[in-house]
mmCIF file of the C-alpha atoms, coordinates in Angstrom:
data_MODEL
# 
_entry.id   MODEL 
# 
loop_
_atom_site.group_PDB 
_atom_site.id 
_atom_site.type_symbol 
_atom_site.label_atom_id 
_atom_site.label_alt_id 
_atom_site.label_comp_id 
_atom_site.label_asym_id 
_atom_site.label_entity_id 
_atom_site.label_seq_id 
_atom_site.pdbx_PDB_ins_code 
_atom_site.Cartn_x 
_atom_site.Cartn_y 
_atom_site.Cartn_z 
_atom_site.occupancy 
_atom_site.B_iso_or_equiv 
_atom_site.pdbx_formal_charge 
_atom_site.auth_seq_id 
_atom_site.auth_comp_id 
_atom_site.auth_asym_id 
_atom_site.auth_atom_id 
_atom_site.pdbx_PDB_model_num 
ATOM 1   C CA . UNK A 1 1   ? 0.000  0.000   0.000   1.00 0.00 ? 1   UNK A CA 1 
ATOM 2   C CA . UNK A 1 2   ? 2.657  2.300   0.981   1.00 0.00 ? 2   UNK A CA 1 
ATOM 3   C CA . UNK A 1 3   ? 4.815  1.489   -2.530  1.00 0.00 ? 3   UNK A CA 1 
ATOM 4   C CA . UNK A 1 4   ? 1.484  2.211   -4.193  1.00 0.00 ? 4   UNK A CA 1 
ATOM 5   C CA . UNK A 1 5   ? 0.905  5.711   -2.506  1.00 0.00 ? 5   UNK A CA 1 
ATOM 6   C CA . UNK A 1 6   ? 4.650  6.596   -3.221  1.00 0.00 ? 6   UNK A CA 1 
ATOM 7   C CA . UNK A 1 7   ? 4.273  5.961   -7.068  1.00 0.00 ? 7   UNK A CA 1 
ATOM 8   C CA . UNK A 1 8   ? 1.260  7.671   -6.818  1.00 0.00 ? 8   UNK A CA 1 
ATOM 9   C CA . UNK A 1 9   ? 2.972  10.616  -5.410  1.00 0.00 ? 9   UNK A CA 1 
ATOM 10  C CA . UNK A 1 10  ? 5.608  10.161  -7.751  1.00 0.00 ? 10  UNK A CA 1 
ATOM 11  C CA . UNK A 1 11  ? 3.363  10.173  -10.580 1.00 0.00 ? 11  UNK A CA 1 
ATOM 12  C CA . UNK A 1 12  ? 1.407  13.355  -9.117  1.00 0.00 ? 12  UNK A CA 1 
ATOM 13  C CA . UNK A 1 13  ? 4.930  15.342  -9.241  1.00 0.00 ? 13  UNK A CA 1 
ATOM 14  C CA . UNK A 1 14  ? 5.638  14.384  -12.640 1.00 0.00 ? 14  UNK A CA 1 
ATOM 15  C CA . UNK A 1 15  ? 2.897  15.682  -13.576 1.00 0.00 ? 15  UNK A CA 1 
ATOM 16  C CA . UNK A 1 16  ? 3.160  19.057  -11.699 1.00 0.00 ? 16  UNK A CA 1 
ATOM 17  C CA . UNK A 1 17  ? 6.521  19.357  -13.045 1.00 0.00 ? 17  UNK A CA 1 
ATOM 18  C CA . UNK A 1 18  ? 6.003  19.101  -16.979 1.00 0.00 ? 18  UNK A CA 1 
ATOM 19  C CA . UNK A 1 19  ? 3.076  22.057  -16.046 1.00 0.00 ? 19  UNK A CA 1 
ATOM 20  C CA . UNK A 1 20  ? 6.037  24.221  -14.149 1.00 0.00 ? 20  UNK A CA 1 
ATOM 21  C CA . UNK A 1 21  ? 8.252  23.687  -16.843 1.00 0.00 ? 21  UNK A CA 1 
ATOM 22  C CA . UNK A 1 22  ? 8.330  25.698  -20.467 1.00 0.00 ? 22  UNK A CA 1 
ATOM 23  C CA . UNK A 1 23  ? 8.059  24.354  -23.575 1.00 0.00 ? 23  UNK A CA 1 
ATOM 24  C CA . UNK A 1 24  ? 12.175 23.267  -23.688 1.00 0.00 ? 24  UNK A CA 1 
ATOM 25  C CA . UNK A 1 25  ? 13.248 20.527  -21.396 1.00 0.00 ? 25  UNK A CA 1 
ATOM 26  C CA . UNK A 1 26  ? 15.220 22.001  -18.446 1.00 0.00 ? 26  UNK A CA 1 
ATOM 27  C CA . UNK A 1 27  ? 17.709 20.447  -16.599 1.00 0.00 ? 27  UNK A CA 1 
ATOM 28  C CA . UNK A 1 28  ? 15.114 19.329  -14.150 1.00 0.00 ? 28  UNK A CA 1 
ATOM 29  C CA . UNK A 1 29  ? 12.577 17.609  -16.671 1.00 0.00 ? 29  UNK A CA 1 
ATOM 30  C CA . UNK A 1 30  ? 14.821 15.877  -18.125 1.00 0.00 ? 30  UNK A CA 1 
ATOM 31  C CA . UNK A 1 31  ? 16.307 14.309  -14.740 1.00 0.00 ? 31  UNK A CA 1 
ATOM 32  C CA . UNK A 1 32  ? 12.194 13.788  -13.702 1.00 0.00 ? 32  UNK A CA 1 
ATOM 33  C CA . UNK A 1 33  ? 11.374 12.064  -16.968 1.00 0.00 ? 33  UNK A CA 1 
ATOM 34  C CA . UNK A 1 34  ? 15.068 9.453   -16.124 1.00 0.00 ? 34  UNK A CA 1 
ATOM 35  C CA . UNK A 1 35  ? 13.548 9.140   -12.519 1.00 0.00 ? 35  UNK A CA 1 
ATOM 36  C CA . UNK A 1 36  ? 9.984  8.415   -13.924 1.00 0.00 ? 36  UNK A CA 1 
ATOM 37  C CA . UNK A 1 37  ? 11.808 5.828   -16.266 1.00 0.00 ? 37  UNK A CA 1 
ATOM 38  C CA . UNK A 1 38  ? 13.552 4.373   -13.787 1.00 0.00 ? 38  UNK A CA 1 
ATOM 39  C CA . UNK A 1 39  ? 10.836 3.859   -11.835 1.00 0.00 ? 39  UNK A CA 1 
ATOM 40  C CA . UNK A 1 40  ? 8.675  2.296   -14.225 1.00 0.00 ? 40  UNK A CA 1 
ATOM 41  C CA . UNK A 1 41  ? 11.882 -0.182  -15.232 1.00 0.00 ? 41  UNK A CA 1 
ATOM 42  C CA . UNK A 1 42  ? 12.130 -1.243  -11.489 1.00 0.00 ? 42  UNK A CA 1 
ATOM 43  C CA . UNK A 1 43  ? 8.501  -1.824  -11.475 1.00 0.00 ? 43  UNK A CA 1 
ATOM 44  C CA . UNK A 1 44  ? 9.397  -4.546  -14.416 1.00 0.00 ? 44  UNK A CA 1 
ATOM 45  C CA . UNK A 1 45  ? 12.556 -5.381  -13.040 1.00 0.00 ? 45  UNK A CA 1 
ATOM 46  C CA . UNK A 1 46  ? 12.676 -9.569  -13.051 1.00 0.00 ? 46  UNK A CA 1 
ATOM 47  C CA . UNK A 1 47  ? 16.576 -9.977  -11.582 1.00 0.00 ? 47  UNK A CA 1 
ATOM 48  C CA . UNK A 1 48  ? 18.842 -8.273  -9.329  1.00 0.00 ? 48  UNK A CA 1 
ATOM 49  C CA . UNK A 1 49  ? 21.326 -7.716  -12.440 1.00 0.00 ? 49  UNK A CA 1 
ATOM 50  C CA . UNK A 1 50  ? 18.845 -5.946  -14.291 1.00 0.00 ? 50  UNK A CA 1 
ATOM 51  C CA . UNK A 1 51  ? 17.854 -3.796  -11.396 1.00 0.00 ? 51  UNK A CA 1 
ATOM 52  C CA . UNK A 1 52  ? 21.626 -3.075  -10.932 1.00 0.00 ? 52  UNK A CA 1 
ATOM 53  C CA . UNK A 1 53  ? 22.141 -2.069  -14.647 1.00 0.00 ? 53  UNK A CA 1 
ATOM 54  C CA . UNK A 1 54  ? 18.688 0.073   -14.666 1.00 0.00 ? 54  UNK A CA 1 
ATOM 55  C CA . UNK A 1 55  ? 20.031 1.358   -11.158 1.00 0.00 ? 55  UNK A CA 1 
ATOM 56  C CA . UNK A 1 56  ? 23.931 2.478   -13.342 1.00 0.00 ? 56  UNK A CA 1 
ATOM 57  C CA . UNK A 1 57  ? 21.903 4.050   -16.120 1.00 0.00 ? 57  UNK A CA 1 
ATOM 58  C CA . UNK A 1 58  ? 19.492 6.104   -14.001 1.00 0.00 ? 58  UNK A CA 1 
ATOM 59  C CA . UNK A 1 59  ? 22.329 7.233   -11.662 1.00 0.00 ? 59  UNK A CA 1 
ATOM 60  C CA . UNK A 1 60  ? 24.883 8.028   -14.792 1.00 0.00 ? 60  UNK A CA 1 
ATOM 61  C CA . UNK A 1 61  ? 22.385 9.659   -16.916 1.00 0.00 ? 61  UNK A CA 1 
ATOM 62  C CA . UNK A 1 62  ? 21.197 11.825  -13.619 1.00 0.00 ? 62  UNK A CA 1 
ATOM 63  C CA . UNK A 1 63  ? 24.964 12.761  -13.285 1.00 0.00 ? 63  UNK A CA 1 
ATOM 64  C CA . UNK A 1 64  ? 25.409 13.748  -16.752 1.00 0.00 ? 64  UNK A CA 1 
ATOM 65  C CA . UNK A 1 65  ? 22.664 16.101  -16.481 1.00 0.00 ? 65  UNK A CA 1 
ATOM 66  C CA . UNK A 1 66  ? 23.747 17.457  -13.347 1.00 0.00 ? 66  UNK A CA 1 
ATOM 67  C CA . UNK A 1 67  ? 27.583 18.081  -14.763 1.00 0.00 ? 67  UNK A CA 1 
ATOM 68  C CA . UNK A 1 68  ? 26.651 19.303  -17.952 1.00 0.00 ? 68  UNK A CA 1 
ATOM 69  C CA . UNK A 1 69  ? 24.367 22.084  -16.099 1.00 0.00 ? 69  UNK A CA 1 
ATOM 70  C CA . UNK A 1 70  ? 26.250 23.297  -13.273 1.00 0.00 ? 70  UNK A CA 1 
ATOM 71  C CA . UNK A 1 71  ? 25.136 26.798  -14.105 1.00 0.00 ? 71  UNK A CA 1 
ATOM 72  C CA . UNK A 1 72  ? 21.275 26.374  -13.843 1.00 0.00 ? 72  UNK A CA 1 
ATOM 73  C CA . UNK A 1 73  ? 20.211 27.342  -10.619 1.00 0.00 ? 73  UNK A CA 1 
ATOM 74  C CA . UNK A 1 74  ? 17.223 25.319  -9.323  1.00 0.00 ? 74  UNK A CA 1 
ATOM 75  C CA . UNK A 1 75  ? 14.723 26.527  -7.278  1.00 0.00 ? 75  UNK A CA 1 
ATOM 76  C CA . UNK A 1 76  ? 13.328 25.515  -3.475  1.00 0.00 ? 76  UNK A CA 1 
ATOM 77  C CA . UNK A 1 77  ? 10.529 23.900  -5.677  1.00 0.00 ? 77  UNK A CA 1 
ATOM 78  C CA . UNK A 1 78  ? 12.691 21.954  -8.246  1.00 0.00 ? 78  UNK A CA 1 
ATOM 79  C CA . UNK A 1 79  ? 14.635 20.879  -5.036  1.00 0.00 ? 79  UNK A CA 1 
ATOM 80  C CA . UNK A 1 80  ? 11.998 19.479  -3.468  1.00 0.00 ? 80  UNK A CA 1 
ATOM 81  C CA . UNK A 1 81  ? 10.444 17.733  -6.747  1.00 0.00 ? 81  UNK A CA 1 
ATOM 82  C CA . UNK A 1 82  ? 13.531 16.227  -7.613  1.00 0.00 ? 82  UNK A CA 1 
ATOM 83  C CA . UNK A 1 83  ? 14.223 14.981  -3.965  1.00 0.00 ? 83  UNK A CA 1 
ATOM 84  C CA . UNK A 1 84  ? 10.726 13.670  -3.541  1.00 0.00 ? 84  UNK A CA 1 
ATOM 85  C CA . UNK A 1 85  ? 11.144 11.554  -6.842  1.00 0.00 ? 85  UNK A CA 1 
ATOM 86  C CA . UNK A 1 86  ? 14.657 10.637  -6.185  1.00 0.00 ? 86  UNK A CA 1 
ATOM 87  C CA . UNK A 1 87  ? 12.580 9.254   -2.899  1.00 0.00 ? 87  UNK A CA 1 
ATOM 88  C CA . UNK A 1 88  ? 10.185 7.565   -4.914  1.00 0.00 ? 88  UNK A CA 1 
ATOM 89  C CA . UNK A 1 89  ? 12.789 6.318   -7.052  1.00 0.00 ? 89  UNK A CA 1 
ATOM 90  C CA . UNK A 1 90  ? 15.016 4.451   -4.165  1.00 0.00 ? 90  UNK A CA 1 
ATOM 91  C CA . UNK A 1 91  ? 11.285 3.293   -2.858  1.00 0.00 ? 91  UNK A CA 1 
ATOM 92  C CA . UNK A 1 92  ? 10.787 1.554   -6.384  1.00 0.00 ? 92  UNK A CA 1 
ATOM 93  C CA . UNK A 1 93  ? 14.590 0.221   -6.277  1.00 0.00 ? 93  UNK A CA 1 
ATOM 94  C CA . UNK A 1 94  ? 13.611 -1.678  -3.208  1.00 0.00 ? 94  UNK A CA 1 
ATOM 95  C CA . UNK A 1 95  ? 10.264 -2.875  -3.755  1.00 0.00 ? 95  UNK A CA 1 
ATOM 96  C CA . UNK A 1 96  ? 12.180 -4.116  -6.704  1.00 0.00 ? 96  UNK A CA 1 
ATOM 97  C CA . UNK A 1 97  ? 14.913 -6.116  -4.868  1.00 0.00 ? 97  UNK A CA 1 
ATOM 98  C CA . UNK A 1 98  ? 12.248 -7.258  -2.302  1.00 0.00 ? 98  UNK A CA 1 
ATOM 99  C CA . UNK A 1 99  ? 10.015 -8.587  -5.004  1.00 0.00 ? 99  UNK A CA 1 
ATOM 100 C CA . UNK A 1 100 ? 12.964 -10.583 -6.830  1.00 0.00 ? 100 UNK A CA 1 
ATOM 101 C CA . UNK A 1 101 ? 14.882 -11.988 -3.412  1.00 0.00 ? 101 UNK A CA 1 
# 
């Protein structure tokens, strides 16, 4: 139930983020849409390898972003969104490694 409410969440600040967002992808959509991803992929995860490998991608992608844009200032609100799915993220990651143990 809990997992449940936390995608939920998750899904609710995705939302709320592409409507805060312009029409280009910021910095910040683009590292929502890899957590979304991510998410979703841990939902189908069937092994711990693959949840290791989608686990690497998410977390080098989500670097990439973050050193190719040390300029763009985010504010208290991006914070928080990307902290809350970053949350929901690790949530998924274990539900994921629960489910497959």
């Amino acid at each position: 139930m809990k997992k449940k409410f936390m995608l939920c969440t998750a899904a609710a600040l995705v939302i709320s983020a592409i409507s805060l967002t312009s029409c280009s992808k910021t910095p910040v959509e683009k590292i929502v849409g890899l957590y979304k991803d991510g998410i979703e992929k841990m939902n189908d995860a069937k092994s711990e390898d693959e949840i290791k490998k989608i686990n690497n991608d998410t977390k080098h992608s989500v670097a990439k972003i973050e050193e190719g844009n040390k300029d763009y200032n985010m504010t208290d609100e991006e914070k928080q969104l990307i902290d809350s799915l970053f949350d929901a993220y690790r949530d998924a990651r274990q539900a994921a490694r629960d489910r497959v143990e």
